[in-house]
C-alpha positions as CSV (number, residue, x, y, z in Angstrom):
1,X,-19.8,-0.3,7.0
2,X,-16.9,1.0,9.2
3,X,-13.6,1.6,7.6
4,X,-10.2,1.5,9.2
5,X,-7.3,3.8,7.1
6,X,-4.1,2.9,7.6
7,X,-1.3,5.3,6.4
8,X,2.1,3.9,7.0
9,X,4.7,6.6,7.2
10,X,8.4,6.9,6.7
11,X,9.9,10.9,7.0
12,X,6.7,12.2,5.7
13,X,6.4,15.2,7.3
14,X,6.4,17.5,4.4
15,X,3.0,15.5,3.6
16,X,1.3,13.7,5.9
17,X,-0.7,16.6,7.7
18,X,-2.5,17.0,4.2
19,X,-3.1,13.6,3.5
20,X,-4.7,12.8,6.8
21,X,-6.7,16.1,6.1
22,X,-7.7,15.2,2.8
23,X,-9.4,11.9,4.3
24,X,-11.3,13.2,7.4
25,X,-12.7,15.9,4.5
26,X,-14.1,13.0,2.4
27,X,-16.3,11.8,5.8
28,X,-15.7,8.3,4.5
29,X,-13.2,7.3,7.3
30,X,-14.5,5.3,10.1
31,X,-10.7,5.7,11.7
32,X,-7.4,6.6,10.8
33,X,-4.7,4.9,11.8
34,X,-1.0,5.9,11.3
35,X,2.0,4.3,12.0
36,X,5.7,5.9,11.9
37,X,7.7,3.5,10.9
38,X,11.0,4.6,12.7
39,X,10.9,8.3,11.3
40,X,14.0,10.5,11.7
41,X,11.6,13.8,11.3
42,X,8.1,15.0,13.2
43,X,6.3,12.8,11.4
44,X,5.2,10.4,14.7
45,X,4.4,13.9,16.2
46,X,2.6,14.7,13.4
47,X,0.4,11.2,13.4
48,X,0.1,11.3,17.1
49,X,-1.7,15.2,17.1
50,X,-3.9,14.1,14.1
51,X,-4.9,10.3,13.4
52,X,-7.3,8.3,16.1
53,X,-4.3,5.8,16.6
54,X,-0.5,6.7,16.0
55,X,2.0,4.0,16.4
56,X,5.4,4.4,16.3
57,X,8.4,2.1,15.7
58,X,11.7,2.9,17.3
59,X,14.0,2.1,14.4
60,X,12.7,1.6,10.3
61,X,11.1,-2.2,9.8
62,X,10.2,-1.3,6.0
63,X,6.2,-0.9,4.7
64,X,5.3,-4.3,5.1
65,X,5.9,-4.2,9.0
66,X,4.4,-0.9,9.0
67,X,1.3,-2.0,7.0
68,X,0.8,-5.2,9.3
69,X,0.9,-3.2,12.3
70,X,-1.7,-0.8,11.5
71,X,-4.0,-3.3,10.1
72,X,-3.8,-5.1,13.0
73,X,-5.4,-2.1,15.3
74,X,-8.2,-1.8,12.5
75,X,-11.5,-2.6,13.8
76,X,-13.5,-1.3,10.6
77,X,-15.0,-4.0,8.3
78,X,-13.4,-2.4,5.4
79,X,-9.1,-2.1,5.6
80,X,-7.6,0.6,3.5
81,X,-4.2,1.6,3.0
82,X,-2.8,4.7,1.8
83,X,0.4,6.0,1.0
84,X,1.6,8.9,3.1
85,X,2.2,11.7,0.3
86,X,-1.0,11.7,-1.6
87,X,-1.8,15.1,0.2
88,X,-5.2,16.1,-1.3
89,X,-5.8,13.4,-3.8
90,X,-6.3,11.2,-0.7
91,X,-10.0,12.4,-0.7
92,X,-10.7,9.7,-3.4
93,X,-10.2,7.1,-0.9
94,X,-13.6,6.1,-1.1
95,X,-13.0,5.2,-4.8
96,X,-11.5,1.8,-3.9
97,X,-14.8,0.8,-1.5
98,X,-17.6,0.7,-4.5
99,X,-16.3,-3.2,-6.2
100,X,-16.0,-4.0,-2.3
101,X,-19.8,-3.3,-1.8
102,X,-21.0,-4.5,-5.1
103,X,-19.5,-7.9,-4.5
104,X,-17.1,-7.8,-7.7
105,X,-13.6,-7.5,-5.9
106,X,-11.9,-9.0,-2.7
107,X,-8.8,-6.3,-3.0
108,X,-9.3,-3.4,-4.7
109,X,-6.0,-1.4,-6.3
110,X,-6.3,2.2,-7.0
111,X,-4.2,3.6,-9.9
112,X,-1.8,6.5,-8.5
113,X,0.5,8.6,-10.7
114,X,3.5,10.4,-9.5
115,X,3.7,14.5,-9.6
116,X,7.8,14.1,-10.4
117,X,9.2,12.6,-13.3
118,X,10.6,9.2,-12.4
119,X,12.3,6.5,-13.9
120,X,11.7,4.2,-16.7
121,X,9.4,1.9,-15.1
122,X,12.1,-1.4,-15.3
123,X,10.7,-2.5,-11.7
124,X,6.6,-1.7,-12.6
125,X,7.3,-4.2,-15.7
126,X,9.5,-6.9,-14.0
127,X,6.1,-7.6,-11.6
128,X,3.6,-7.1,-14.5
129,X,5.5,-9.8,-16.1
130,X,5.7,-11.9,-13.2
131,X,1.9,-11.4,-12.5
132,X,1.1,-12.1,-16.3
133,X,3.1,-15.6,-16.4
134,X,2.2,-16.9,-12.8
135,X,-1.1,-16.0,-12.7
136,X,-2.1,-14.9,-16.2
137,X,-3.1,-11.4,-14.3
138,X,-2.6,-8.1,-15.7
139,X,-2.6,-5.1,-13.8
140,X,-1.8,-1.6,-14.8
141,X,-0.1,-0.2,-11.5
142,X,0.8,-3.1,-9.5
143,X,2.8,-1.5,-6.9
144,X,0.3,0.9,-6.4
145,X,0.2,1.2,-2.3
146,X,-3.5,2.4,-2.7
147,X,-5.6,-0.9,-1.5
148,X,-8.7,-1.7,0.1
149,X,-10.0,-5.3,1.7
150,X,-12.7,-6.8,4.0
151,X,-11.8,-7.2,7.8
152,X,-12.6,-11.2,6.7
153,X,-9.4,-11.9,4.5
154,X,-7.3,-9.9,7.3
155,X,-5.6,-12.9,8.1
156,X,-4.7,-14.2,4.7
157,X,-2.6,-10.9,4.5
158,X,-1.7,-10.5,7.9
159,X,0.0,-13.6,7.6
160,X,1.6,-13.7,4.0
161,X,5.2,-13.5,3.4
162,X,6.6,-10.3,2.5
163,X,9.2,-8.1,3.1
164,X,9.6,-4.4,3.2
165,X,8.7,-2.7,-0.3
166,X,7.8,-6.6,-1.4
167,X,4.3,-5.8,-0.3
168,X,2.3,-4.8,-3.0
169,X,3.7,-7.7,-5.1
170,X,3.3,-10.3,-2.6
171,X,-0.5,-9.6,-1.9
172,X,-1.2,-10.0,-5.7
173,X,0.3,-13.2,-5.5
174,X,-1.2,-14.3,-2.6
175,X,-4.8,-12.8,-3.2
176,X,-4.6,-14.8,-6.6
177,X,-3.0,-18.0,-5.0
178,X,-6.6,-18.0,-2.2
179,X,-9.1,-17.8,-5.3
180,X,-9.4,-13.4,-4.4
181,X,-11.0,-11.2,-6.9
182,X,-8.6,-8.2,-7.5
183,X,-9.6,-5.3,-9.3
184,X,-7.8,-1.9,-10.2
185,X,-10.0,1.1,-10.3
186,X,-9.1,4.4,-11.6
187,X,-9.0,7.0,-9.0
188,X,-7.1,10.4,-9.4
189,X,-4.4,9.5,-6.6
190,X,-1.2,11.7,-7.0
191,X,1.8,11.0,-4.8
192,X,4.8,12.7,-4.6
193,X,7.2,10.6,-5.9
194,X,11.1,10.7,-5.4
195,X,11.8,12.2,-9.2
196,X,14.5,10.8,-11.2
197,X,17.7,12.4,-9.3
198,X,20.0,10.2,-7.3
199,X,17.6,10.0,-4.1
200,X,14.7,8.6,-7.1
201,X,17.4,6.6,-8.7
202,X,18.3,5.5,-4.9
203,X,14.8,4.6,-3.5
204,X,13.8,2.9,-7.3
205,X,17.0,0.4,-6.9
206,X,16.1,-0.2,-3.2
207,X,12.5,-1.1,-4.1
208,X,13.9,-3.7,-7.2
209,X,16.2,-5.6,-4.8
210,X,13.6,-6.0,-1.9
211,X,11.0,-7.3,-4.4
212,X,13.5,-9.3,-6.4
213,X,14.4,-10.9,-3.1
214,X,10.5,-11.7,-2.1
215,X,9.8,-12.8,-5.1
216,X,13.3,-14.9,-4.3
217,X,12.2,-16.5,-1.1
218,X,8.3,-16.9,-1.2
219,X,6.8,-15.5,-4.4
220,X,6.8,-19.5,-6.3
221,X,3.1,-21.0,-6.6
222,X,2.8,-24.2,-4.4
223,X,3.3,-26.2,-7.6
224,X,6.7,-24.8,-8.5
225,X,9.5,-27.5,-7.2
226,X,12.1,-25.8,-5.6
C-alpha cells in the first residue's frame, strides 16, 4: 500500500531537513508531504527543496489546520503524520503501519519521548483522565503527534472538531465515539522538545488552554446534556 507522510511544520528549520531525511532513508514513504504553517524562518524553503508537496500558509492557523491540509493532498491508502523535530528517529515511521495491516487498529499512536527535560506532565494527565472516564481508554502518550490511519476514515478526521494543539485529543475522542480501534505502539521516536525554561513553560501553558478549550466546545459524548 502507498503511504502519504504529512509533517506539519511551525519554525522548524533547525530540524526538518533531518527528519524528512530520516523518512526517505526508511524507503517506506510513498510521499511526503509538508506543510509550513505560517513559519517566520526557512522552514517553507526548506519543505519546498525537499518533500514531493510543500504547502505553505501565509500567517500560523495552529497544527490542526496544518494537519487537515496536508491530509487532504494525500493520495496514499495509508495517512501518517509526523512531528517536525523527530530528526533521525523518524526512520521508525513504519512502526505505526504493522496493527494497520494486520487488521488490529484503525489509528495507530506511536510513543515519542522528548530529548529535553520538560515539565511535570499536568496537561499529559488531564487527557489520560479524560480519556479514562469518557471512554474507559488508557493510553500512555496521548498527545503523541506520531499517528497513522487508512485513506477510508479520512473523512471522519478531516471533518472532526478541533482546534490548534486540541488535535491529538480530539481524534481519540472521536476515533472512540465512531467504534475505531486505537492502538499505541512503542517506537523509539525522539523529539526535541521545548525543555522546561520559560519558552517550555510558554508552549506547555499554550498547549493546556487550547485543549482545555476543545475539550470545552466539542469534546462531550452525544449523550452528555449540555
Amino acid at each position: 500500500m502507498n503511504v502519504s507522510v504529512i509533517i506539519p511544520a511551525f519554525n522548524e528549520e533547525h530540524h526538518i531537513r533531518k527528519t524528512i531525511h530520516a523518512v526517505r532513508q526508511g524507503g517506506w514513504a510513498g510521499e511526503i508531504i509538508g506543510v509550513n504553517d505560517g513559519s517566520r524562518d526557512r522552514t517553507g524553503r526548506m519543505l519546498e527543496q525537499s518533500c514531493d508537496t510543500a504547502i505553505s500558509f501565509i500567517k500560523n492557523h495552529g497544527k490542526t489546520a496544518a494537519a487537515k491540509a496536508g491530509w487532504m493532498a494525500a493520495s496514499g491508502d495509508v495517512i501518517v503524520t509526523l512531528d517536525a523535530d523527530l530528526r533521525e528517529s523518524a526512520v521508525h515511521g513504519m512502526a505505526l503501519l504493522e496493527p494497520l495491516y494486520l487488521g488490529t487498529a484503525d489509528l495507530v499512536i506511536g510513543t515519542a519521548h522528548s530529548r529535553k527535560q520538560e515539565g511535570m506532565g499536568i496537561l499529559k494527565k488531564r487527557v489520560q483522565y479524560v480519556l479514562k472516564e469518557r471512554c474507559g481508554l488508557s493510553l500512555n502518550m496521548p498527545l503523541s503527534g506520531q499517528r497513522a490511519f487508512f485513506r477510508k476514515h479520512l473523512d471522519l478526521f478531516q471533518h472532526l472538531k478541533a482546534e490548534r494543539f486540541g488535535l491529538e485529543t480530539m481524534m481519540n475522542l472521536h476515533a472512540h465515539e465512531t467504534g475505531l480501534l486505537i492502538q499505541e505502539v512503542e517506537a523509539p521516536f525522539i523529539h526535541q522538545g521545548k525543555g522546561a525554561g520559560l519558552t517550555g513553560f510558554i508552549h506547555r501553558g499554550r498547549q493546556w488552554l487550547e485543549v482545555e478549550r476543545c475539550l470545552r466546545k466539542y469534546g462531550r459524548s452525544p449523550s452528555t446534556p449540555r
